[in-house]
N, C-alpha and C positions, 0 to 999 in steps of 0.2 A: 453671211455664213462665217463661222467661227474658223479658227488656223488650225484646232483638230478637227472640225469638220470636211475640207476645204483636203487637209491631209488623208484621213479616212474617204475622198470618193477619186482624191488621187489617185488611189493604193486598189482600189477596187477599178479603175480601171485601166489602172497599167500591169495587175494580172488577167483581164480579160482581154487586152492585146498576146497573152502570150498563151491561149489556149486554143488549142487544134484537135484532128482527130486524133486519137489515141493518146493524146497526153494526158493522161489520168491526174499525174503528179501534177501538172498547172493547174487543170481545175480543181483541186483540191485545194488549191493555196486562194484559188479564186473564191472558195467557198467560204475560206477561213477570213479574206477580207471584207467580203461579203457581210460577216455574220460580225464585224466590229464597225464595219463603213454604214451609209445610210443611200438611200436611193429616193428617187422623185416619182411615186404611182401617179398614172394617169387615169384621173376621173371620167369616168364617160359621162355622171350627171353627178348636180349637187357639189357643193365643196368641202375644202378639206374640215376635217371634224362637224361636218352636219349631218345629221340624220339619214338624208336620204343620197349619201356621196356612195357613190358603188364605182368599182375600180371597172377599167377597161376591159376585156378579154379577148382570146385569142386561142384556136385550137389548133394544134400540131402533132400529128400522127393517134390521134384520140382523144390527148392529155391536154385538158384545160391550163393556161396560162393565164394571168395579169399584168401586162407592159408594162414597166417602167423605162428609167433611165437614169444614167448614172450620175449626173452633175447638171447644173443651170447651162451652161455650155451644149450637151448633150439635149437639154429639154430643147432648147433655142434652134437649133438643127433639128429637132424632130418635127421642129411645125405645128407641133400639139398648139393649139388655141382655148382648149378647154380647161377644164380648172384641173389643179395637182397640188398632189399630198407629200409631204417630207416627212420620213420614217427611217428609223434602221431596220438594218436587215433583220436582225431580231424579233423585233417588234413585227413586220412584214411575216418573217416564217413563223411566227407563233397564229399570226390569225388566218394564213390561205392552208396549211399543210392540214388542219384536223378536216377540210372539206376537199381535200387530194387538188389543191390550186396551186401551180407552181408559181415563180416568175420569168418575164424574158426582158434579159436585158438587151438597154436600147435594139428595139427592135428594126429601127431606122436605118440603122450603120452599114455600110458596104458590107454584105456578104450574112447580113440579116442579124446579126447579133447573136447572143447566148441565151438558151433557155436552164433551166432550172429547176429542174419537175420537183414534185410535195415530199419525196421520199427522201430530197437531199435536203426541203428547208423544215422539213423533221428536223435531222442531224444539226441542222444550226438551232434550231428552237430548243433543243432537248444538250445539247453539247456535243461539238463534231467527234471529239476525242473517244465518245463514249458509245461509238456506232462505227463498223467495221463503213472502210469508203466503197464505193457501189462505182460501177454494175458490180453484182457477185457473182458468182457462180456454185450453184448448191447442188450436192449431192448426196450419195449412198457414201459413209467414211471411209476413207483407202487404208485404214489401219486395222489390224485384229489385235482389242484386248482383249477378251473373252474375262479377264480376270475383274477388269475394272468394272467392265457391264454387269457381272455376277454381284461382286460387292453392293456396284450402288441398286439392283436391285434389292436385294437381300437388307439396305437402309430405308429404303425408299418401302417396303412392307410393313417397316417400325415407324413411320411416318407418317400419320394422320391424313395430311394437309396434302399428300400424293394422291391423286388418281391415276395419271400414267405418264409414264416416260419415254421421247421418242429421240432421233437422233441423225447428226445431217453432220454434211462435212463442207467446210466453205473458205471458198478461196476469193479473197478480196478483192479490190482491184489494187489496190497498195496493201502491203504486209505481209506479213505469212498464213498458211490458211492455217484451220484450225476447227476440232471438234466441238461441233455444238449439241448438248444436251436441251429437250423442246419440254418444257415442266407443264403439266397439267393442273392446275390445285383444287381445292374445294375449297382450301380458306385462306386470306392472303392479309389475317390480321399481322399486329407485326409481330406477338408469338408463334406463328406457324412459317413467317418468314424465316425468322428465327432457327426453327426448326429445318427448315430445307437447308438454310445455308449450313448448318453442321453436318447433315447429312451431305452433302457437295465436298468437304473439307473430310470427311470420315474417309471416303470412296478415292477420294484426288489421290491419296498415296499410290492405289495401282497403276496410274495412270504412268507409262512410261516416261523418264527424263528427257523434257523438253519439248513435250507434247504440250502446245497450248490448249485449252478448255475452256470453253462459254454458254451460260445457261441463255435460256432466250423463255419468257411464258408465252405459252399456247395462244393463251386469249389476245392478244395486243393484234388488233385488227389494223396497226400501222406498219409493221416489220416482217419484209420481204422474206428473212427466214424464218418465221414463225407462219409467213402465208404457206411456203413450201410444205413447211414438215406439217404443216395438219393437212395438205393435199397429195402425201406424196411418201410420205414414212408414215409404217405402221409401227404402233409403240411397239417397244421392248420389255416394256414394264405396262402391265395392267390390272390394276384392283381390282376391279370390277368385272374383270373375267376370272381372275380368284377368287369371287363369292365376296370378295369386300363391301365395302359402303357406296350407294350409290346418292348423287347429289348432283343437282345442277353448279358447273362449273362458273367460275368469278373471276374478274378480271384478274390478269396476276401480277406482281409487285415490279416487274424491271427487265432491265438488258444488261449486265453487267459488263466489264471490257474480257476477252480475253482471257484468263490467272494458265501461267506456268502450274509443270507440276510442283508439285510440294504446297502447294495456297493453302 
């Protein structure tokens, strides 16, 4: 193994000594090492890059898992006698997260190790930075602009690419919380994205000073708050209950971070 390799499952897991309950802020750094370090899957059949190598599994209050471990050291202690695969984490959250497969690290270790569920190796697959850190907590907004809601309806009517608009409020586990608008589209070429993000930037001006703001689309069948708001918020905005156009809805273009007002 190479001296940045060797570095990278150092670092992964000398932050997973230092994650507890409620330490949000370690497992976060554990995520971050994680998503640059590499780990050793354990095969249950078949080896590494053959056809029919299928990774271990393990189930934990519902949610499927795939054991790993963090280092040659870490394998040698686990006892695994079967065959094993070396990946980054990257690579690892890119191919278990679109089928909701977490991982657990070294599952062998005093006190059972760490799991990892698909929603966070999302966030490493896609970019940690670019996804609020979890658990959240999603609501009804604790804010009243009435102005802001007015405008971005009254944009969102001059906007084609709208079907409706819903809205939640969420509090991170690290950060500050902040307003999420839930986008509904019909079309998600990149002129109609186009179009939404001016209408977002038209509307942001009412948005009181220092109110952060984050779109989320409807359709993304992987994001916690976009599951929320299509089970739990009714739109604020809807075409199709003003005699507009109707059309089966398409995937939508992104999660964007955050933007202050003024964006």
């Amino acid at each position: 193994m190479s001296a940045s390799g060797t570095a990278a499952a150092g670092q992964v897991e000398h932050m997973l000594r230092q994650v507890a309950p409620g330490r949000y802020d370690a497992y976060e750094r554990l995520l971050h090492a994680l998503a640059d370090g590499e780990v050793w899957m354990l095969l249950w059949q078949g080896s590494a890059g053959s056809p029919d190598a299928q990774y271990g599994n393990m189930e934990v209050d519902g949610f499927g898992y795939a054991p790993c471990v963090t280092s040659p050291q870490e394998l040698a202690a686990s006892g695994w006698h079967r065959a094993h695969e070396r990946v980054t984490g990257r690579e690892i959250a890119r191919a278990l997260y679109p089928d909701r497969w977490g991982v657990w690290l070294n599952p062998h270790a005093p006190g059972g190790g760490v799991g990892i569920p698909w929603a966070d190796l999302r966030r490493i697959a896609t970019g940690l930075d670019r996804m609020p850190a979890g658990p959240l907590r999603v609501g009804e907004p604790a804010v009243e602009i009435p102005q802001f809601y007015a405008l971005l309806t009254h944009t969102a009517h001059r906007t084609p690419a709208v079907r409706s608009l819903r809205r939640g409020w969420v509090q991170p586990a690290l950060g500050s919380p902040y307003l999420v608008i839930g986008l509904d589209l019909y079309d998600t070429s990149a002129a109609a994205v186009e179009e939404v993000r001016a209408m977002m930037r038209q509307a942001i001006g009412a948005v009181p000073e220092g109110l952060p703001v984050s779109t989320v689309a409807l359709s993304d069948a992987y994001d916690p708050v976009a599951l929320w708001l299509r089970a739990n918020a009714r739109p604020f905005y809807d075409r199709e209950a003003h005699g507009g156009r109707g059309s089966a809805s398409v995937p939508g273009y992104g999660y964007p971070p955050p933007a202050p007002s003024g964006y």
